[in-house]
DODRENDREN-691046 format. One record per residue: x, y, z of N, C-alpha, C in turn; residue number from 0. Coordinates in steps of 0.1 Angstrom, whole numbers, padded with zeros to 4 digits. Layout:
BEGIN
      nX      nY      nZ     caX     caY     caZ      cX      cY      cZ    nr
       X       Y       Z       X       Y       Z       X       Y       Z   NUM
...
end
This chain:
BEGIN
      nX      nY      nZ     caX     caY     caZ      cX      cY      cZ    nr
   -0179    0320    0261   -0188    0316    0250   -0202    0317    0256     0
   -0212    0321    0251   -0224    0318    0252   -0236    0306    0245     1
   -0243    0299    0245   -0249    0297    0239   -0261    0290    0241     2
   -0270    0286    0233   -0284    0281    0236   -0285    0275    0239     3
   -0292    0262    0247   -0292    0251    0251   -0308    0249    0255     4
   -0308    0232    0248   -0322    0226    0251   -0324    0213    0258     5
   -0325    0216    0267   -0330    0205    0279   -0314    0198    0282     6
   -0311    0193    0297   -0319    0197    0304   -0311    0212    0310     7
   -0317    0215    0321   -0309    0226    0328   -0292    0231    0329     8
   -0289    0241    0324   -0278    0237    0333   -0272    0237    0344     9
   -0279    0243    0351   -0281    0243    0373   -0287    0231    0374    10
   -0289    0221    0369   -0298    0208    0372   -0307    0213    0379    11
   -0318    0223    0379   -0331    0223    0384   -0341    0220    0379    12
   -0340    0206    0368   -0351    0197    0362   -0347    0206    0345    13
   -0362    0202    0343   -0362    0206    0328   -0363    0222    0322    14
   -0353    0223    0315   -0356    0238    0305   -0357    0236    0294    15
   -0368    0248    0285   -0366    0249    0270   -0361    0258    0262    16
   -0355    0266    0275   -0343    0280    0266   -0338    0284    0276    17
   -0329    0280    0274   -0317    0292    0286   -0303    0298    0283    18
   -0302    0308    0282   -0287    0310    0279   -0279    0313    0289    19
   -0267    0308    0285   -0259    0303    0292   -0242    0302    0286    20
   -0236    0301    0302   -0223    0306    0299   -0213    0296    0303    21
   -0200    0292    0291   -0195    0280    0296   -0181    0284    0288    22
   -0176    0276    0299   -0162    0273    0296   -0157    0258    0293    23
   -0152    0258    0289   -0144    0245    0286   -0132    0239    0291    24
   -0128    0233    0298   -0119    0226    0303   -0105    0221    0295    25
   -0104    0216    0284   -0101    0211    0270   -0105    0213    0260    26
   -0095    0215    0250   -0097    0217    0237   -0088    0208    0232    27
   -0096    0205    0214   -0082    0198    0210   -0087    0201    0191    28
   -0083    0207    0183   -0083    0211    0172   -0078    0205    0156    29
   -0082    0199    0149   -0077    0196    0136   -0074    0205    0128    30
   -0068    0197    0119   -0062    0210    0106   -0076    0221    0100    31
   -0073    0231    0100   -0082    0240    0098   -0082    0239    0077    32
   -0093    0240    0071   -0094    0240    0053   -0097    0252    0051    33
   -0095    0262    0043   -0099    0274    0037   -0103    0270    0023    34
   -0115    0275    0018   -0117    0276    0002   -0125    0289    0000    35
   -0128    0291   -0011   -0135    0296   -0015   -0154    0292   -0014    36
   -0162    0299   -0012   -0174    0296   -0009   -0188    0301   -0016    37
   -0200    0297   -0020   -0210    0304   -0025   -0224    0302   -0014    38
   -0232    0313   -0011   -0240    0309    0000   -0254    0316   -0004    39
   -0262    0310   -0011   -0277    0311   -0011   -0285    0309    0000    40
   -0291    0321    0003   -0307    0314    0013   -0319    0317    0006    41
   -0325    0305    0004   -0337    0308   -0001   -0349    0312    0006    42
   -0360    0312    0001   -0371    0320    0006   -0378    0308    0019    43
   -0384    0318    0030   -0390    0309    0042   -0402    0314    0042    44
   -0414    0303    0045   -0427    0311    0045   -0426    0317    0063    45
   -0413    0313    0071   -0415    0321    0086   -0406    0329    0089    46
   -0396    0332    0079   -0381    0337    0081   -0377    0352    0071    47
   -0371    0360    0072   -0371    0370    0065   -0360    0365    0054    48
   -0354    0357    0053   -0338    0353    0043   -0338    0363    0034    49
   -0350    0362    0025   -0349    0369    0010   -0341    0385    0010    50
   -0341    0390    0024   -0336    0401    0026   -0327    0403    0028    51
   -0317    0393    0032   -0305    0390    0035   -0294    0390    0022    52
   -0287    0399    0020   -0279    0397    0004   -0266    0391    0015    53
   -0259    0390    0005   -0245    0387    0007   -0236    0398   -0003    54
   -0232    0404    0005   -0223    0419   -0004   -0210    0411   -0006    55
   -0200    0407    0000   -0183    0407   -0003   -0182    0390    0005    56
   -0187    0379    0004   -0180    0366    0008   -0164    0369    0004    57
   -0155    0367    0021   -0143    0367    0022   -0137    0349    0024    58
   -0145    0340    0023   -0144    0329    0022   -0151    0321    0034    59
   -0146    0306    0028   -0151    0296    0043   -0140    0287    0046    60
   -0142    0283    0057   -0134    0273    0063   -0142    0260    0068    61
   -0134    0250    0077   -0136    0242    0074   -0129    0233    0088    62
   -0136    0232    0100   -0126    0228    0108   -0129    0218    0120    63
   -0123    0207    0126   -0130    0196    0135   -0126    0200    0148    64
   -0134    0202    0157   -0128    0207    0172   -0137    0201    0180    65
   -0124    0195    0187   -0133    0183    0203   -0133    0193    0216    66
   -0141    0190    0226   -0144    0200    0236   -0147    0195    0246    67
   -0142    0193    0259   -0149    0192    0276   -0151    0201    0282    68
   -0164    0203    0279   -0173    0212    0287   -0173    0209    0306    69
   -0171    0217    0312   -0168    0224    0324   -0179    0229    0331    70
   -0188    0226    0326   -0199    0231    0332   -0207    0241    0327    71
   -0214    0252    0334   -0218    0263    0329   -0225    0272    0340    72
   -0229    0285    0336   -0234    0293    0342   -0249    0300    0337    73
   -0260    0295    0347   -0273    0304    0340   -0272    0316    0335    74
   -0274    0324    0326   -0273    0340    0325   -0286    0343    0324    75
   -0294    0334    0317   -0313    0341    0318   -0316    0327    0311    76
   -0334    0327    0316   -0343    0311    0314   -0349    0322    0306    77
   -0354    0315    0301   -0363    0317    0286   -0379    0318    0295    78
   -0390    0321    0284   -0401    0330    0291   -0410    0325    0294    79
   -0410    0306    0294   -0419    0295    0291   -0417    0293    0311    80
   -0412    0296    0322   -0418    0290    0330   -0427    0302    0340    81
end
């Protein structure tokens, strides 16, 4: 998995405000998963492109509770702020 992370490090080398990063998990543990049917509007952003964004074919949504121990992680790149 990859994902974003804000403050602090995850090498503990004090403080970060973007780093991606790579983690595994140790445990997992999963609830009953919901399927329904779904509708998804984005509206307009005065900083975001949305309005350009259609939605052609929604194949549905779900709906699901998952607990996690995180294991740590791996720097892959610091963001452009130091």
């Amino acid at each position: 998995m990859a994902h974003h992370r804000w403050l602090p490090s995850i090498d503990g080398t004090g403080l970060a405000l973007d780093e991606l990063v790579e983690s595994g998990a140790a445990s997992f543990e999963a609830g009953p998963a919901w399927a329904a049917d779904a509708d998804l509007e984005l509206f307009d952003s005065p900083t975001e492109e949305l309005a350009s964004l259609t939605v052609e074919e929604p194949i549905g949504a779900y709906y699901r509770q998952v607990g996690v121990v995180w294991d740590g992680g791996t720097l892959l790149e610091r963001g452009g702020g130091e």
